[in-house]
LODREN-56612 format. One record per residue (C-alpha): x, y, z. Coordinates in steps of 0.1 Angstrom, whole numbers, plus 2048, in hexadecimal, padded with zeros to 3 digits. Layout:
XYZ/...
This chain:
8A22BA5A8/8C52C959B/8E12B658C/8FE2B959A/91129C58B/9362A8587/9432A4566/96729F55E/97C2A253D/9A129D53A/9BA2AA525/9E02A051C/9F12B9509/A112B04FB/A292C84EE/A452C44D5/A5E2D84C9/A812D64B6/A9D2F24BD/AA030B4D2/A7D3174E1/A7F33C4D5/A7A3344B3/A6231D4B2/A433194AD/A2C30C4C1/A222EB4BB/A102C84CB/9F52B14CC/9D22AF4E4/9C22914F4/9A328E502/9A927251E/98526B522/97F25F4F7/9A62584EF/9A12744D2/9C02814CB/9C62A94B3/9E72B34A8/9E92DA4A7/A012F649B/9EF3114AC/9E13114CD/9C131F4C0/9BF2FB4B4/9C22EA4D5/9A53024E5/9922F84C7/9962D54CF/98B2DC4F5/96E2F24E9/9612CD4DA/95C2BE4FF/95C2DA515/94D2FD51C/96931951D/958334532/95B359524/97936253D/98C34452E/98834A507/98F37050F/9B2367519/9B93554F8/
């Protein structure tokens, strides 16, 4: 028999920035609604990371990093 329980994992991505947009960089945190873990990144590279940890990016996603 095939499972085909759905699986859900949420995200909240917060953003923060100081000054005008143009010139700076990009910055937040990550939390994974489901635990309550929270990941401060500088890079969004970071954040995907943090994703990668719970979830399954398929090759089309991770190809428009």
């Amino acid at each position: 028999m095939e499972d085909n329980s759905l699986s859900i994992t949420s995200f909240v991505v917060r953003f923060i920035h100081s000054g005008r947009p143009d010139n700076v960089a990009l910055r937040g945190s990550i939390l994974n609604v489901q635990t309550n873990e929270e990941h401060v990144f500088v890079h969004w590279d970071e954040a995907v990371e943090f994703i990668r940890r719970f979830v399954t990016l398929t090759a089309e996603e991770e190809a428009e990093e």
